[in-house]
LUMTITOR-706764 format. One line per 5 residues: number of its first residue (from 1); their letters; for each residue z, y, x of C-alpha. Coordinates in pm, 1 decimal. Layout:
<atoms>
NUM = A = Z:Y:X  ...
</atoms>
This chain:
<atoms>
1 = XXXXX = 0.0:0.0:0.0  70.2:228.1:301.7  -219.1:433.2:491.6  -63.8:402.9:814.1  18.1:732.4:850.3
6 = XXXXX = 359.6:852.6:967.9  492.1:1086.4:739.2  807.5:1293.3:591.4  858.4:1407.2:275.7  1006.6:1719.1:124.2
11 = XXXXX = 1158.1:1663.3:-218.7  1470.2:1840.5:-342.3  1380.2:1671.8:-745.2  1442.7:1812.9:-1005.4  1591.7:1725.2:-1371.2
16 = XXXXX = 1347.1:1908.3:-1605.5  1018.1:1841.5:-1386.7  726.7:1740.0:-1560.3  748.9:1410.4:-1418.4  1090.3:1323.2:-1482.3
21 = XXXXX = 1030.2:1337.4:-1891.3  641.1:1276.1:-1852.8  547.3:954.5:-2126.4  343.3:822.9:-1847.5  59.0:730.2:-2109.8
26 = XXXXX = -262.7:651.4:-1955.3  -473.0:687.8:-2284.8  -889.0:601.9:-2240.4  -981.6:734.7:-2546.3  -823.2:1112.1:-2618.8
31 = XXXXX = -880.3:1441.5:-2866.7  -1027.1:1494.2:-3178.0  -1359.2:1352.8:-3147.9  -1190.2:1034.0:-2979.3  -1379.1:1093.7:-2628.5
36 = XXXXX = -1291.8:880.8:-2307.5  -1099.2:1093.1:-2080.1  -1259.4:1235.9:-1778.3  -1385.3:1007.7:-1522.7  -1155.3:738.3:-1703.3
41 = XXXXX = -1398.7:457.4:-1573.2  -1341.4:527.9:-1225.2  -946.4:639.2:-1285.0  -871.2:369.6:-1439.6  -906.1:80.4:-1158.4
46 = XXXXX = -728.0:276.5:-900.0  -439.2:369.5:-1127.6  -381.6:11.6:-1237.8  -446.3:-114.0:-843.2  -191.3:126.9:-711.7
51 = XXXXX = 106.9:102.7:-987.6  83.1:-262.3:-996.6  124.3:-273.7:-631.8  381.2:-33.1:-604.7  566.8:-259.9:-928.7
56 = XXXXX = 545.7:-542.4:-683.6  663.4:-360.4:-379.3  989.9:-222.9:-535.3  1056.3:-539.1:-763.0  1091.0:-307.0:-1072.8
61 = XXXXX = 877.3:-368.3:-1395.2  733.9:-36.4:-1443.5  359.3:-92.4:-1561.3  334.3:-202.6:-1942.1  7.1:-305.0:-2097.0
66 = XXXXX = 14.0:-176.8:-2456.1  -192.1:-40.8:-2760.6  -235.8:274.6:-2860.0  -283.0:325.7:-3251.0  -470.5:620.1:-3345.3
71 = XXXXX = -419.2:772.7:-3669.0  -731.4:828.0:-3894.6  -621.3:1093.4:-4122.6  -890.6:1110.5:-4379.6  -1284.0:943.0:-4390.3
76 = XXXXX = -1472.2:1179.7:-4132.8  -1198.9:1059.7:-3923.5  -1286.8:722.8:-3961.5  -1670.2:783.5:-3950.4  -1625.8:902.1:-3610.0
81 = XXXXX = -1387.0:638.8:-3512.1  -1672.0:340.5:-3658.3  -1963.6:555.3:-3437.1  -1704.9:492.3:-3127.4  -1722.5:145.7:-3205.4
86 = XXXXX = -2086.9:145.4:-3276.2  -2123.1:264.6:-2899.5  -2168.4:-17.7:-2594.2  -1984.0:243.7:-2372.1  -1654.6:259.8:-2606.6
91 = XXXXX = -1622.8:-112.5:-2745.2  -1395.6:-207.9:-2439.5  -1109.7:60.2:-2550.4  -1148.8:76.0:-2940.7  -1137.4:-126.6:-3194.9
96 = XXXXX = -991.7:-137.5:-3562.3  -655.2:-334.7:-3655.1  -705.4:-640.3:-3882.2  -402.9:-522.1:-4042.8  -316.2:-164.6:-4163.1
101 = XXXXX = 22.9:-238.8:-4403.1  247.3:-249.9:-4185.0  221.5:64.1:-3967.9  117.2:216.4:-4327.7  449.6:160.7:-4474.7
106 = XXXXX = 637.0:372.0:-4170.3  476.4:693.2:-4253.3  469.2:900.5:-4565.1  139.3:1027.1:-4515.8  -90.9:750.1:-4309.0
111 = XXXXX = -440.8:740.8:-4419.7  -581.4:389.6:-4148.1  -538.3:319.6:-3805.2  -732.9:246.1:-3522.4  -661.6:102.4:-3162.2
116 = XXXXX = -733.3:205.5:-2840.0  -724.9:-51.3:-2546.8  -741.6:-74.4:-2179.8  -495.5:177.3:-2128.9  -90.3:136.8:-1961.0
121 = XXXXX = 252.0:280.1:-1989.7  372.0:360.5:-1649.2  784.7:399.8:-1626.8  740.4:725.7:-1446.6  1096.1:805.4:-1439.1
126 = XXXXX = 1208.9:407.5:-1292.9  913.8:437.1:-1047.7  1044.9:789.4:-884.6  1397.5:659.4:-877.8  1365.9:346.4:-684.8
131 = XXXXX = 1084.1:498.1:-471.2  1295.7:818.4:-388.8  1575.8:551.5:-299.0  1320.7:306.3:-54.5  1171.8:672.4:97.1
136 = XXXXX = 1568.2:804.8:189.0  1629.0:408.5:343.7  1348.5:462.4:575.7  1437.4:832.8:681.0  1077.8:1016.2:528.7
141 = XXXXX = 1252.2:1177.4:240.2  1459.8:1507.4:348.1  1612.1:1629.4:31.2  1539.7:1963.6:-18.7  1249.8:2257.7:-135.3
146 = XXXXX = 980.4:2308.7:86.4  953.4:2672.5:218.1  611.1:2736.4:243.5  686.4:3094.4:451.8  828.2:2863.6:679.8
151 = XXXXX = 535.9:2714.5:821.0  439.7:2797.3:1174.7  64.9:2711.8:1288.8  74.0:2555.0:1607.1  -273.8:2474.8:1887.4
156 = XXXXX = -237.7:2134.8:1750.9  -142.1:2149.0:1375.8  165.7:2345.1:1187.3  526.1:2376.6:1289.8  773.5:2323.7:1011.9
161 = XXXXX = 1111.3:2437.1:1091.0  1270.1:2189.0:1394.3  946.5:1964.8:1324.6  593.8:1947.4:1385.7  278.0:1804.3:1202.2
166 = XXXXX = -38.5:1730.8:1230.1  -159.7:1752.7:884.6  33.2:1948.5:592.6  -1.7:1868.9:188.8  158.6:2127.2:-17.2
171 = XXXXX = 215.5:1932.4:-371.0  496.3:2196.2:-536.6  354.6:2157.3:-897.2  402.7:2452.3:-1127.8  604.8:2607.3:-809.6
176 = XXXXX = 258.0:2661.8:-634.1  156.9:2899.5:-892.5  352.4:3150.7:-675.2  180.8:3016.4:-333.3  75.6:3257.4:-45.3
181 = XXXXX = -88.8:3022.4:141.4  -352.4:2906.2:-130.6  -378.8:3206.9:-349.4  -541.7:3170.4:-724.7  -509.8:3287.2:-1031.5
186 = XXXXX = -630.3:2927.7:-1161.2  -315.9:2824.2:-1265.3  -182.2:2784.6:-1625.5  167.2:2583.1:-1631.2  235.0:2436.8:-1915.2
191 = XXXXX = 614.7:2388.0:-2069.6  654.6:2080.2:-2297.1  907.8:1990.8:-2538.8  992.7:1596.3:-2590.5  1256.6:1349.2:-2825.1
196 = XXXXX = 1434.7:1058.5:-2723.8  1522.8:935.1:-3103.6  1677.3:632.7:-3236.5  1511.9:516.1:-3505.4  1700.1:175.3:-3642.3
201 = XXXXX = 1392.6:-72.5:-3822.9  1075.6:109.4:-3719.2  991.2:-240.8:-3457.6  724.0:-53.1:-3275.8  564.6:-246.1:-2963.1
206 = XXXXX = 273.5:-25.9:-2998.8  232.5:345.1:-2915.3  117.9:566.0:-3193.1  -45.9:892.6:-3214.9  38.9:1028.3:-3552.3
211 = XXXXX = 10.9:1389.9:-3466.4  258.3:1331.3:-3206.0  294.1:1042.4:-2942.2  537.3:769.5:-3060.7  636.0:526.0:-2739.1
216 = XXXXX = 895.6:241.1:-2764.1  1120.2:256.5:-2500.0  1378.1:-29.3:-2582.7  1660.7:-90.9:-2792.8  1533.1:98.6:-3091.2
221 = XXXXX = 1460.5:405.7:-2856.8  1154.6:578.1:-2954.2  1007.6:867.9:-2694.1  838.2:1107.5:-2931.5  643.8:1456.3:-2808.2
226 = XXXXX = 513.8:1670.5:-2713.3  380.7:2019.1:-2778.9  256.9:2306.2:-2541.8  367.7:2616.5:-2437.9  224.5:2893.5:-2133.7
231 = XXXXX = 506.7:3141.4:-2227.3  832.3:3098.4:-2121.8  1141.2:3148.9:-1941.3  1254.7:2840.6:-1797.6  1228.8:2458.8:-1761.6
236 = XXXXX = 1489.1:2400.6:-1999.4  1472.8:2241.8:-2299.7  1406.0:2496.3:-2576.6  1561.6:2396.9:-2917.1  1346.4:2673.5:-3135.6
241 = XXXXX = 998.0:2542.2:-2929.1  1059.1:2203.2:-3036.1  1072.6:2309.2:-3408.2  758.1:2083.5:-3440.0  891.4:1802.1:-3363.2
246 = XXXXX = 1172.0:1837.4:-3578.9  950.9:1952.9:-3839.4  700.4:1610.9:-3772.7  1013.8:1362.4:-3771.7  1126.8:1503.4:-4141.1
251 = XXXXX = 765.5:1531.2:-4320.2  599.3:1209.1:-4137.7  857.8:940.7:-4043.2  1006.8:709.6:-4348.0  1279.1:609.5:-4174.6
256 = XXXXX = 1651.9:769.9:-4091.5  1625.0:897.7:-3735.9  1933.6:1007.9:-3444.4  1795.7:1295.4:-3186.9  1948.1:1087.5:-2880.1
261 = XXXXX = 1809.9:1366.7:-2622.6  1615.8:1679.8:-2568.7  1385.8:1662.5:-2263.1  1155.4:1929.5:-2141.8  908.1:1975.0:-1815.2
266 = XXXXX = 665.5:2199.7:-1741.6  342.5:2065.4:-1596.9  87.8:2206.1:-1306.2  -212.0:2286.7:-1546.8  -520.9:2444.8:-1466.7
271 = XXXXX = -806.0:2682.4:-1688.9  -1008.5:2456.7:-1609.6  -808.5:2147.9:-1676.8  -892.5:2030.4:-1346.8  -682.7:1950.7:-1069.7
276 = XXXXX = -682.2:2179.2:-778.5  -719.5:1978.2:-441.4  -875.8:2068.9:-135.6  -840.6:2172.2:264.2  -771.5:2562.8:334.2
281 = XXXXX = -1097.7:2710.9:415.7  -934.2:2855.3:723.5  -696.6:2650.9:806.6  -798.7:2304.9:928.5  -508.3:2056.9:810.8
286 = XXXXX = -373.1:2268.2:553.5  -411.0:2105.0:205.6  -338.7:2108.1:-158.5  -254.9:1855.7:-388.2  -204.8:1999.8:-690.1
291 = XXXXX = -308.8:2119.9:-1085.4  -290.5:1750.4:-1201.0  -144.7:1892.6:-1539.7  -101.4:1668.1:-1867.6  -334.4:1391.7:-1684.1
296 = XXXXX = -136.7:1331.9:-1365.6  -89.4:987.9:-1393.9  -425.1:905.3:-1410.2  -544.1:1127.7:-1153.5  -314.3:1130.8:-894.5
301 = XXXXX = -368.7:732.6:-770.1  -764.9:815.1:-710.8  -777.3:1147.8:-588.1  -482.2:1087.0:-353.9  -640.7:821.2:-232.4
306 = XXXXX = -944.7:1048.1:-186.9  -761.7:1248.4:-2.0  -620.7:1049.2:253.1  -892.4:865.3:362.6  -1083.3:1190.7:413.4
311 = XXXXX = -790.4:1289.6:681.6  -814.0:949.5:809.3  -1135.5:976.2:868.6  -1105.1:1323.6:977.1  -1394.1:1497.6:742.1
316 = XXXXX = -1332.3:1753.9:508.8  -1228.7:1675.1:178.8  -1514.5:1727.9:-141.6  -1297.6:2006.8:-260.0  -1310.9:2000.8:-637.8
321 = XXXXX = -1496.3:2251.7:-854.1  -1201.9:2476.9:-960.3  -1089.8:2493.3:-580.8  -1380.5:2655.1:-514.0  -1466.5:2858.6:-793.3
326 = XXXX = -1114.7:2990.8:-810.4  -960.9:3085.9:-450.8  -882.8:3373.1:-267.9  -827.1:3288.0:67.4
</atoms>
């Protein structure tokens, strides 16, 4: 799993990152028109390759092969859904349940289903934990912010406080917003509200979009969320912002529900809803790794990937298309 590459790792974590309360949904089929997700088919592979191998690594189950069950709120719906089907490119991730009744009967207002397949649940939260614990075992994770106006460049890469390095990937999500080494008005974090509920007799296996994401967690525990917001003051969680989701668990759900907690995070969006990743255009070794917004988990296994080998092999990263369109340097 390693790319032989010695490295250390700056992390101080933090309790209301996007990551910490992220679903970890890797969903082929998303939005209104039920489209696959960008560059899904080549996501995919290397998302399942590297989470699986990480699951095996630390011994932890954290990848979960499960449906997703797409609400169909009223016949265009479903017309659009059938043309999905109707397509050679789609038939491996949708499909229509043989049975509607019983995922009927737990919401007031459900119109038909259908299912999208060939996606996972990743256990973001278990995955960071035990890989945060394995990185401070082996002496590569030093516990605190990184300081970008701390860096120092050196004749043969960057200086970093007592330390030197060859090679430097600044991955601050919504923090690099405020960057002064890669300086863009790109950026557009996004806050998000979620709900761990208990909801006793719903028996979901299945995640549902009803409106809102529904994912089992376990023992009754139901992750539900989540909604978007560019203006605000913090990362905590926001009790009037996640009216919604209030308002979607008393018109929607038919069954009693317990808030067990309030989670927020906000996310490293883009404009362009593209991630931002790249070398500095003057500084050679200087890179970003960032802008992965609501999509991260899909994203980060190839591009990272990407990214290394290209300082492996010591050429110079394809920068993506909002890099280049968008900075200032």
């Amino acid at each position: 799993m390693g790319a032989g590459l010695k490295v250390d790792i700056y992390d101080q974590g933090a309790v209301n990152s996007a990551s910490s309360v992220s679903s970890g949904i890797i969903n082929p089929v998303t939005g209104p028109k039920y489209v696959k997700s960008w560059m899904i088919e080549d996501l995919l592979p290397e998302a399942k390759e590297l989470y699986t191998a990480i699951e095996k690594d630390i011994n932890i189950p954290i990848v979960h092969n499960r449906e997703i069950w797409r609400h169909l709120n009223d016949i265009k719906a479903e017309n659009v859904w059938d043309s999905r089907m109707e397509d050679p490119s789609y038939q491996r991730y949708v499909s229509r349940p043989d049975h509607h009744e019983a995922k009927l009967d737990l919401f007031k207002n459900a119109h038909r289903f259908g299912i999208v397949t060939g996606g996972l649940h990743l256990d973001v939260k278990k995955m960071i934990t035990a890989l945060n614990l394995r990185w401070k075992e082996q002496e590569i994770l030093i516990e605190e912010t990184f300081d970008e106006s701390q860096i120092e460049i050196i004749e043969d890469g960057y200086q970093y406080k007592e330390r030197k390095y060859r090679q430097v990937i600044l991955a601050q999500g919504h923090r690099g917003a405020s960057s002064q080494l890669f300086d863009t008005d790109t950026y557009r974090p996004v806050k998000g509200e979620v709900l761990l509920v208990r909801i006793e007799g719903l028996g979901m296996e299945e995640i549902v979009k009803f409106g809102k994401f529904i994912m089992p967690l376990g023992d009754n525990i139901y992750w539900i969320g989540s909604n978007y917001q560019h203006d605000f003051a913090n990362s905590l969680p926001d009790t009037e912002q996640s009216t919604a989701l209030y308002a979607f668990l008393d018109d929607e759900l038919g069954l009693p529900y317990e808030i067990v907690e309030h989670q927020s995070g906000i996310r490293p969006a883009t404009k362009f809803r593209r991630p931002l990743i790249g070398e500095h255009q003057k500084h050679k070794g200087l890179y970003l790794f960032n802008g992965l917004g609501t999509k991260g988990i899909s994203l980060a296994p190839y591009f990272s990937r990407a990214l290394i080998q290209s300082i492996q092999e010591e050429g110079r990263f394809e920068s993506t298309k909002a890099y280049k369109d968008s900075f200032h340097i």
